[in-house]
C-alpha positions in Angstrom: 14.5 -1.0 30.6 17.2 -2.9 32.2 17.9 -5.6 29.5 20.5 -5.5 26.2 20.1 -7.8 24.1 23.3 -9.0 22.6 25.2 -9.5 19.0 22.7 -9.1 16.2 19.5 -9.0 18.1 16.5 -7.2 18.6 13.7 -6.7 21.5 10.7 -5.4 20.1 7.3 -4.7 21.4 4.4 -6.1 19.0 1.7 -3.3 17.7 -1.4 -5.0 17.8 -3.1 -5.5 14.0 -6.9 -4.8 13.9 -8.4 -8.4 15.0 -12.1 -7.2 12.6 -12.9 -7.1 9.2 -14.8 -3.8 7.9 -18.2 -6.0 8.5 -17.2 -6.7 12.0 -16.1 -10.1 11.8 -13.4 -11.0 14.2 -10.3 -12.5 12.9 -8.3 -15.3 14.7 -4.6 -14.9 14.9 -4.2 -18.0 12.9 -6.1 -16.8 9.5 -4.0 -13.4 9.6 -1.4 -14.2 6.7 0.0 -10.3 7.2 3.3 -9.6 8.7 3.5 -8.4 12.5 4.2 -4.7 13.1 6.4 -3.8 16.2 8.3 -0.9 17.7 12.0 -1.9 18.4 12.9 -1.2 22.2 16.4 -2.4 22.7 19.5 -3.3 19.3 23.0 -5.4 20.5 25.9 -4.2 19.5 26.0 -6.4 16.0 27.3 -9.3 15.4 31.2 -9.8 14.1 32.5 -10.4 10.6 34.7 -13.0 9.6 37.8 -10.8 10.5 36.4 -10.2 13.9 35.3 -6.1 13.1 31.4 -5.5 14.5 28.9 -5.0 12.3 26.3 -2.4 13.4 22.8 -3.3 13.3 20.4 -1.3 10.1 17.5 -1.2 13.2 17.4 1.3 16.2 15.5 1.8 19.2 12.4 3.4 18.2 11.9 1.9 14.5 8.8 0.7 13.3 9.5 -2.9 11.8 7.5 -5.7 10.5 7.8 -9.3 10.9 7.0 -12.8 10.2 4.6 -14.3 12.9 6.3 -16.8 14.2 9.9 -14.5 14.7 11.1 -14.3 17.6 11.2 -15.4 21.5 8.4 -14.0 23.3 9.4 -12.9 26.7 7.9 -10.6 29.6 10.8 -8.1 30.6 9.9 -5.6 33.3 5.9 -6.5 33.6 5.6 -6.5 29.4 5.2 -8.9 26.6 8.3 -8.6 24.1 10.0 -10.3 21.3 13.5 -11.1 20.8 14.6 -11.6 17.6 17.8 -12.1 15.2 17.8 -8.7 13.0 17.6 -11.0 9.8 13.9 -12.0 11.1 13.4 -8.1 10.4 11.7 -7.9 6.9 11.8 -4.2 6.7 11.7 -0.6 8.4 8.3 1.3 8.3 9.0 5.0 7.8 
């Protein structure tokens, strides 16, 4: 992929939650209350600190990360459907 994201954000590429219940019923994006689940593609550098040092990012390409639904920008990069997001959306690293 030919995009970096910069400072303290994140691309990541959305895992698809099972859209049925056990019983088959199908469930609309709008009544899942679970986080989203996502691979993360691409980290900036990190943001700066009050005396200008970088901080490095907790995330790297490859993590599995959850997230609230409405994080991010959705963009298409290359043909695909990704988010960028701040790494404070980032609720936690799966694994």
């Amino acid at each position: 992929m030919a995009f970096r994201p910069l400072h303290d954000r994140v691309v990541v590429r959305r895992i698809e939650a099972d859209q049925k219940t056990a019983g088959g019923i199908i469930i609309p994006d709008s009544a899942q209350e679970k986080p989203s689940e996502g691979e993360v593609v691409s980290v900036g550098e990190g943001a700066r600190d009050d005396s200008g040092n970088r901080v490095a990012l907790d995330v790297k390409a490859g993590d599995r990360v959850l997230f609230g639904k409405w994080s991010g920008t959705e963009v298409k990069i290359d043909g695909e459907d990704l988010l960028i997001m701040k790494e404070s959306d980032i609720m936690g690293v799966i694994g």
